[in-house]
C-alpha positions, 0 to 999 in steps of 0.5 A: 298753060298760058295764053300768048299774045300776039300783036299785028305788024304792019311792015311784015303783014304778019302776028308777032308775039307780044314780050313783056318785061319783068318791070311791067309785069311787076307794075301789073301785079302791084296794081293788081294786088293794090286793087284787091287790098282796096277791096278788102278794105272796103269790103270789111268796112261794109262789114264792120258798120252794118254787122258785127263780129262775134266779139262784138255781140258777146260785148253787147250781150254782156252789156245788156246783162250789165244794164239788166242787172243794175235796173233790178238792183234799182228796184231792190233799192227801192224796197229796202229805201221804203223799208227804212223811211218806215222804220225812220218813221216808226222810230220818230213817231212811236217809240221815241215819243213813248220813251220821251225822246227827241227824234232824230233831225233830217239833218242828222239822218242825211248826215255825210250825203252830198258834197264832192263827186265821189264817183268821178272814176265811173264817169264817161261810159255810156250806161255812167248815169245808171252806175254813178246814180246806183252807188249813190244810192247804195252809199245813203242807202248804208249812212242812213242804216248805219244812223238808224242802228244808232238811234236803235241803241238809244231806244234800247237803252231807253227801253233798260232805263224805262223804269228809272225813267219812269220813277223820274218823271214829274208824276204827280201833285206836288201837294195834297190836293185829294179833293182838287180844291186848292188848284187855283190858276193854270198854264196861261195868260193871267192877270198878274195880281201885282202888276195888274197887267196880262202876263203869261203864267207859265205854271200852275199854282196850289193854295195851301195854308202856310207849313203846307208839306211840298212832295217832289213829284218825280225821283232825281237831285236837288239841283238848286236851292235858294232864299230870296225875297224877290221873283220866286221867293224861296224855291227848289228846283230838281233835276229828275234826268231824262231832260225833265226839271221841276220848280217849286217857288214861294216856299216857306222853308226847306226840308232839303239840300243841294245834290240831295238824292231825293224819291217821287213823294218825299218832302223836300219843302213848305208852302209859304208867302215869299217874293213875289206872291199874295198869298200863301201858296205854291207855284210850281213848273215843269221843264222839258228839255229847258223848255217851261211845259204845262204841268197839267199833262203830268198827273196821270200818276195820282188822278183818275180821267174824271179828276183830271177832267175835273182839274182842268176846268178849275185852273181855266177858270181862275183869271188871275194868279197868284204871283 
């Protein structure tokens, strides 16, 4: 039952009761209804910034997962990265160097890495560094496994091709020299006995009387075959593949033509006295990759360690060559 109100009158001395009409009933219960949304909104603020909803700490929940996961797959990245630096390693240090192959530049590892942001839709999170930092790395981590599979098959192919490559590098002496006797200057500054100044021999040279049989020193094609009477005189180059190119200067003749196929031993020329030279003999080079090399690390097909040994002192000794 509801309360009444009563109000004093003084003119009668007595109570009267208080009549409300409906507008200030109505304003009564705006404003109260006004407060309590105030209330509630301020109610659910405190709420909102010192605890969270049950969606919210499921979000939470999800995330730290999320961030948890990205942390491990970090660590595994770093696994398979020191995996595949050891296997670059071993590629460019080992088996590379067995099959005389140049090793891959850093260049060409790191190829397509780099350049315009690829990533710029997992920018603006708040874990953004985490995910932009792991897809980078999953992406070289995939480029550098991709070139790695790549140089594999080159070495397998290397591998096929071993005993081919084997048969052409420049293996031996390129004339009978049994007893060592008729290397006379090596790899090195000479005197140069014509211009009687210091000048870098970049070849060795063998005394052999004029007629003197010339062996090729490794299989491959005749690639050049030329008279003159200047420089090298007359000379044979072979090209043996596999980036190997010996040279063979002075000569007194030929016993070859060009794009002959020729085998490790056969007779493709003559010790001789032609072009620059003064005396009868052969200079002979060895080139790798277009690059001159000492011939002397390319007996180990016909000299024992003591006669290689042996070899080496002959040609440092001698001061002056031959041509």
């Amino acid at each position: 039952m509801p309360k009444r109100k009563y109000k004093y009158n003084p003119e009668s001395l007595n109570y009267d009761q208080v009549q409300h009409t409906f507008k200030y009933k109505l304003i009564r219960i705006l404003t109260q209804l006004t407060a309590l949304i105030v209330v509630a909104l301020i109610v659910n603020i405190v709420i909102s910034a010192f605890f969270d909803t049950p969606k919210e700490k499921g979000l939470k929940r999800e995330n730290y997962n999320l961030q948890t996961q990205y942390e491990i797959i970090n660590k595994q990245l770093n696994l398979i990265e020191n995996t595949l630096n050891d296997l670059q390693k071993r590629d460019s240090n080992i088996y590379r160097v067995i099959f005389e192959a140049e090793p891959l530049p850093h260049s060409i590892r790191m190829a397509g890495y780099g350049g315009a942001n690829r990533y710029k839709e997992l920018e603006g999170y708040n874990n953004s560094e985490l995910i932009i930092n792991t897809a980078g790395r999953i992406d070289q981590l995939s480029r550098r496994s991709y070139i790695q599979s790549k140089s594999y098959d080159e070495i397998i192919s290397l591998v096929i091709n071993k005993e081919n490559m084997l048969k052409s590098i420049p293996a031996i002496m390129p004339i009978s020299n049994n007893d060592l006797k008729r290397t006379a200057s090596g790899w090195g500054y000479r005197i140069h006995p014509i211009y009687k100044i210091r000048k870098f021999h970049y070849g060795m040279d063998f005394t052999a009387p004029s007629g003197t049989e010339i062996y090729a020193t490794g299989d491959g094609i005749v690639a050049e075959v030329k008279s003159s009477k200047r420089g090298y005189g007359n000379k044979i180059e072979l090209d043996h593949g596999f980036g190997y190119r010996t040279l063979y200067a002075h000569l007194q003749g030929f016993n070859v033509r060009k794009g002959q196929k020729v085998k490790r031993g056969d007779v493709i020329g003559f010790v001789g006295n032609t072009g620059a030279s003064t005396a009868p003999h052969l200079h002979y080079e060895v080139i790798k990759n277009n690059k001159k090399i000492n011939p002397i690390n390319y007996y180990f097909n016909d000299l024992s360690p003591e006669e290689y040994e042996k070899m080496i002192i002959i040609s440092s000794n001698s001061g002056q060559s031959f041509d």
